[in-house]
Residue, then its C-alpha position, 0 to 999 in steps of 0.5 A: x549306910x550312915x543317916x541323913x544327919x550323919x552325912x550332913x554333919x560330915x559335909x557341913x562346918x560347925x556353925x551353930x551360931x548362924x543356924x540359931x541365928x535362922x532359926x529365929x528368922x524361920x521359928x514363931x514367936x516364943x509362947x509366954x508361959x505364965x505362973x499358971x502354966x506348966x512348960x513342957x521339958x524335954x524330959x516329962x512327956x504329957x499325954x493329952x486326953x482325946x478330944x472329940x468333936x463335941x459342939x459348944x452351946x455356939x454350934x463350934x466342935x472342940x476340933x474347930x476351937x483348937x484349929x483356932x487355938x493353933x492359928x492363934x499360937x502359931x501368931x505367937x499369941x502366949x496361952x493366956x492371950x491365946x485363951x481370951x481370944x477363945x472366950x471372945x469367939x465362943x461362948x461357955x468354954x473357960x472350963x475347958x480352954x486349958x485343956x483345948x490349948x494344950x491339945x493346940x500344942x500337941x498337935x503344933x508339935x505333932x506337925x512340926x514332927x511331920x515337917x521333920x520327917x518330911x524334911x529329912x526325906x527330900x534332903x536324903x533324896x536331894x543328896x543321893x542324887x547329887x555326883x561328886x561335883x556337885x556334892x564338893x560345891x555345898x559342903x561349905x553351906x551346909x549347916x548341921x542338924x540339932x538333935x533336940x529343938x525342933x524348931x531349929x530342925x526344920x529350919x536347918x533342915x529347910x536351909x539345907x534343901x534349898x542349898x541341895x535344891x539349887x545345886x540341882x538347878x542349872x541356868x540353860x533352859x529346857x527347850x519347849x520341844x525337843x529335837x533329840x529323843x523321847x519327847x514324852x517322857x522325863x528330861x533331867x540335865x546333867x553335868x558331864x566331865x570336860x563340859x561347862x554347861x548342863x546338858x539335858x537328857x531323857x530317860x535313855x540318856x540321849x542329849x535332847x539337843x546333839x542326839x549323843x548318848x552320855x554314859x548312865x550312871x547311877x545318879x543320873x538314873x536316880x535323877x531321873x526316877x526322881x523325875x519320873x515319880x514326881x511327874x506322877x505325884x503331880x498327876x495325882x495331885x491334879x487328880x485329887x485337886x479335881x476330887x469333890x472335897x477339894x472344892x470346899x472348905x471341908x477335909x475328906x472325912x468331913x465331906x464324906x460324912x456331909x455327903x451322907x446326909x438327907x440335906x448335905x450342906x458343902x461349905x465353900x471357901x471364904x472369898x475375897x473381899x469385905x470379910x463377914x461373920x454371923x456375929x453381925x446378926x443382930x436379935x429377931x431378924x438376925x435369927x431369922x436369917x440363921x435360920x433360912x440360910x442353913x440350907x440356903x446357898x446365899x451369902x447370909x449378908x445379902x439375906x439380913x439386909x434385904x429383910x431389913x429393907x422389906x420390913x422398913x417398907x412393910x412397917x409404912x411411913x410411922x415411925x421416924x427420927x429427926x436429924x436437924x428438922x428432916x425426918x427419917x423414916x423406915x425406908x431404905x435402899x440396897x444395892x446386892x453386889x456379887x461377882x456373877x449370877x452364881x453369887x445366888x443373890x435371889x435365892x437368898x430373897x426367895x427364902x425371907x420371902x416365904x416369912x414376908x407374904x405371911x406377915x403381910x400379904x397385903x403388902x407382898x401382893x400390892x406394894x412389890x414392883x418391878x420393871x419402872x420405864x420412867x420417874x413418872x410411873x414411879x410417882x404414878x403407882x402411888x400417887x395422891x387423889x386430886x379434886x378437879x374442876x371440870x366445865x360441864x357443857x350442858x349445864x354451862x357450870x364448873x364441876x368438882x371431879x375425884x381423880x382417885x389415887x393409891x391409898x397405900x403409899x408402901x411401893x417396894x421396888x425390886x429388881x433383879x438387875x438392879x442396872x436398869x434403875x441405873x439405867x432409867x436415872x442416868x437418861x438426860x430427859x429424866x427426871x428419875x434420879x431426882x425422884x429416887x433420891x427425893x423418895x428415900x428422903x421422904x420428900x414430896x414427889x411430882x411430876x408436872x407436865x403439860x396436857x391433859x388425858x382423853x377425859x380432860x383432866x390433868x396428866x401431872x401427878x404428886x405424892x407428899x407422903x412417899x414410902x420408897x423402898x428399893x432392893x436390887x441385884x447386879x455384879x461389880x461390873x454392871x453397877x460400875x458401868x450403869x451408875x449414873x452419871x454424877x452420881x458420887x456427886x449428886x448423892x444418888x449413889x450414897x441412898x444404898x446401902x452396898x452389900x457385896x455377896x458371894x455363893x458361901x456353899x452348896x446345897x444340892x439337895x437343897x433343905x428341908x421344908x421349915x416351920x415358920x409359924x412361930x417367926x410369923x407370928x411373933x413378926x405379925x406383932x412386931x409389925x403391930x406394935x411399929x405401926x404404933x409408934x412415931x418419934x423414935x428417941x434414944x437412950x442417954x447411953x446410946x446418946x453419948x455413943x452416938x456424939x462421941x461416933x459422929x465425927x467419925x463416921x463423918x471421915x468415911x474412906x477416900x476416892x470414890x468409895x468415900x463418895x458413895x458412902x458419905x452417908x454413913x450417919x443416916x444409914x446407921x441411924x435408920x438400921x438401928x431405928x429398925x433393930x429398935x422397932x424389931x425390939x418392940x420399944x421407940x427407944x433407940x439403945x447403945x446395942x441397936x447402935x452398935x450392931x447397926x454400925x457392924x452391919x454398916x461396916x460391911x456394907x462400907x467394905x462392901x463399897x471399898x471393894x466394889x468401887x476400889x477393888x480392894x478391901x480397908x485391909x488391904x488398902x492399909x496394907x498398901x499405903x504402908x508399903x507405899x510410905x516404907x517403899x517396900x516391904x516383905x511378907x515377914x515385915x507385913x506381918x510383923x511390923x504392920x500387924x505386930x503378930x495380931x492377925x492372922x498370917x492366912x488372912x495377910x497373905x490371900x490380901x497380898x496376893x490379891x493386891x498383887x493381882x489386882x495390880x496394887x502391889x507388885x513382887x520382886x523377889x520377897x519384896x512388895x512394892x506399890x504399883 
């Protein structure tokens, strides 16, 4: 029996110029070798040395760091690009990033073989089953396979399957219920002499729609073992879709292994939505967070922001910057947005936590609330003492009364559905909203009413010093539907700080009891020294960043996204005022900057998400389409992002956007909606 490429090469016509011509549609970009590098021949083999799965001083296994150099490769990034990227992903590896990309290479090369491989079986498969006719309408669309370049291997062997597939592929269609035969079994259709149409039959070869029986020959057998085995192949493949393993974002091996552990810790896949990586993290808090979300299943996002808003309410109304003549202090306000109560938002609060009541018992005691009906209360549980006077009826004289009041003017609120907040503001015989936004600004809370109590003294209240922290939890829908009124306007909305989360793993046993004495402590005199301090400043460096950043940040997003993040310069300010503080110095510098405008970043993608449904990538991936009106993936990747990002990343925010109603597919082509 001759072979697969000998069959193909009778039937197929000498045109390698149009096979050369699609194997540079289908191949990756050519990898530049540069004077330091030595191209691999097809005459000199090189065996690389095993690399086995020894993490970096970053935690990555040498495995990890290759499947990055893979997807960095297969983006037609050259070995030198390919190695400046590993040496900015992960630390300490210049001595051993030659050795990883070549191993990067052998295994591209290894899989191409096995696409090879695999090609050559469904086209052996696709031609066996072809009859005489059949066979005569594709010889002319056959190309040839090469024998050297693999590349143009796959994409001869990738045109010829779907020639021989279509020629398999009738117009009629399968009726949903059959009225001839067995219903239960394979359908295959079949040509048969003298006919035009397709005629469709079952395993005994009894047309489905007459009842005759046509003639079984042994293509028409093989068409139907074909069927049968590939109806069981995607049986199996549900059935290993519905294994453990397939849930994460972990091969086989890797689960079982996990699986093994005391404290097994399943990965999850990444999301949809604003994209986060630990690097955001930023010094004492940042590893603190590392640390609590190991074996935490909340997204470390949610985690990091909300200690942050926790510490700013602990450290109290001392510390302060000036924008013109407003003081800004420690306080902050977070919004912790997930799809569902499987985002596990409060799981994430409940690990800080166990840091938090040790640093400042007091504060986790006295200063955490929940469950506000009105502005009034909220002004009421910290409210100011007053000196009243009183008439005194027996002696006919006026008397000077106390009304005493809330020493500590520190009130965390926490909610963990944050729409009630939402709910209380957006009440017309409210006053809340206006106390929740004067409260972040540090202004004079009040609240004015008529009347007077059981013992004669007024029912209005004020506090002049506020200290209002907020932290909450709700879903895209609930905030959506609860924010009030106006509140892109009013800017009631752009006081929080929007984190969107999700469940990032599994953790079934949960984790290990930790020790947190040494973060107690070193948090017990950083919360010391904050309280020390007032006027925070800034370096000459940060300085000039922060000049040359404004305008900027004073250009936020569009629509209402834009609205609810408008004050992005205030948020960046205070973050980095509290990595400064954490820091244990009244100086603001360049790196506070920076990594508060990281975390800022995620919280505006946060909101772009949350109130846009889509992310800045994939709103720029909208408008571009838009101003081309259309454009294919290739042209996505290609032209937009010139081969810089990834190609998984570009396709999970096109098919997103094609779900979300953005973009819509006609044939390759993405059109905007």
């Amino acid at each position: 029996m001759s072979t697969l490429q000998e069959q193909i090469n009778q039937v197929a016509p000498p045109i390698a110029e149009s096979l050369h011509a699609l194997s540079q549609m289908i191949a990756p970009a050519p990898i530049a070798v540069t004077p330091e590098e030595t191209p691999v021949t097809d005459t000199a083999v090189t065996v690389q040395p095993e690399v086995t799965a020894q993490p970096d001083e970053a935690g990555a296994t040498d495995e990890e760091i290759i499947g990055t150099a893979v997807s960095h490769l297969k983006d037609g990034k050259s070995d030198a690009e390919t190695k400046a990227a590993l040496s900015d992903e992960y630390e300490d590896i210049e001595h051993d990033a030659d050795q990883l990309i070549s191993t990067a290479h052998a295994q591209i090369d290894s899989d191409k073989k096995d696409k090879v491989s695999a090609l050559e079986t469904s086209n052996q498969e696709l031609l066996d089953g072809l009859n005489e006719d059949e066979l005569t309408s594709v010889e002319a669309l056959l190309v040839p396979i090469p024998n050297d370049n693999l590349d143009e291997q796959i994409a001869a062997l990738e045109h010829n399957d779907r020639i021989l597939r279509e020629a398999m592929t009738v117009p009629s269609e399968q009726p949903e219920k059959p009225k001839f035969g067995k219903f239960d079994g394979p359908i295959v259709s079949t040509f048969v002499k003298g006919r035009m149409n397709a005629v469709w039959v079952d395993v005994d070869g009894v047309s489905i729609h007459t009842g005759e029986q046509v003639q079984m020959t042994p293509g028409l057998r093989d068409k139907i073992d074909r069927e049968r085995k590939y109806r069981g192949d995607e049986w199996l493949a549900k059935e290993r879709r519905d294994q453990a393993h397939e849930t994460y974002a972990m091969t086989k091996e890797e689960f079982d292994q996990e699986a093994q552990k005391e404290f097994p810790v399943f990965v999850l896949p990444k999301q949809p939505g604003p994209q986060w990586n630990d690097s955001i993290m930023y010094g004492p808090a940042g590893d603190l967070i590392r640390k609590a979300s190991q074996h935490c299943e909340s997204h470390p996002a949610g985690m990091l922001v909300d200690f942050l808003v926790s510490f700013g309410s602990i450290v109290g109304r001392g510390p302060y910057f000036n924008i013109g003549s407003t003081k800004h202090y420690t306080n902050e306000f977070m919004a912790r947005v997930g799809d569902s109560s499987r985002s596990r938002k409060g799981t994430g609060r409940d690990a800080i936590d166990e840091v938090l009541k040790l640093v400042d018992p007091e504060w986790y005691s006295n200063s955490i609330e929940s469950g506000f009906g009105s502005g009034e209360a909220i002004i009421n549980r910290i409210r100011d003492s007053v000196v009243e006077s009183k008439l005194n009826h027996k002696t006919r004289k006026f008397e000077n009364t106390t009304i005493p009041g809330i020493a500590d003017k520190r009130l965390c609120i926490r909610e963990g559905e944050l729409a009630s907040i939402f709910v209380l503001a957006g009440k017309a015989d409210s006053r809340a909203d206006i106390v929740i936004r004067d409260g972040w600004d540090g202004k004079t809370l009040r609240n004015v009413v008529k009347g007077k109590s059981k013992d004669g003294f007024s029912n209005s209240a004020k506090c002049e010093q506020p200290h209002l922290s907020i932290s909450g939890d709700t879903t895209i829908h609930e905030l959506r539907m609860k924010m009030p009124d106006g509140a892109d306007e009013n800017g009631f909305g752009n006081r929080f700080l929007y984190v969107y989360v999700y469940r990032v793993k599994h953790c079934p046993q949960g984790g290990p009891e930790l020790d947190w004495s040494n973060e107690i402590s070193q948090f017990h005199e950083i919360v010391k020294f904050a309280r020390t301090v007032r006027l925070v400043s800034m370096t000459q460096s940060a300085r000039n960043w922060w000049n040359q950043q404004y305008t900027k940040l004073e250009d936020g997003p569009d629509g209402l996204a834009g609205k609810m993040t408008a004050r992005a310069a205030a948020h960046i300010r205070r973050i980095a005022m509290l990595y400064a503080l954490i820091d244990r110095t009244d100086v603001v510098t360049l790196e506070h900057f920076q990594y508060a405008k990281k975390l800022w970043d995620y919280c505006e993608e946060s909101a772009l998400f949350i109130f846009g449904g889509v992310t800045r990538e994939q709103l720029r991936i909208v408008n571009w389409i838009g101003q081309r009106r259309g454009a294919t993936y290739r042209q996505v990747r290609d032209d937009l992002y010139q081969r810089h990002r990834n190609a998984g990343q570009i396709k999970t925010d096109l098919d997103a956007l094609v779900k979300q109603d953005k973009l819509v597919l006609n044939g390759e082509i993405y059109l905007k909606t």
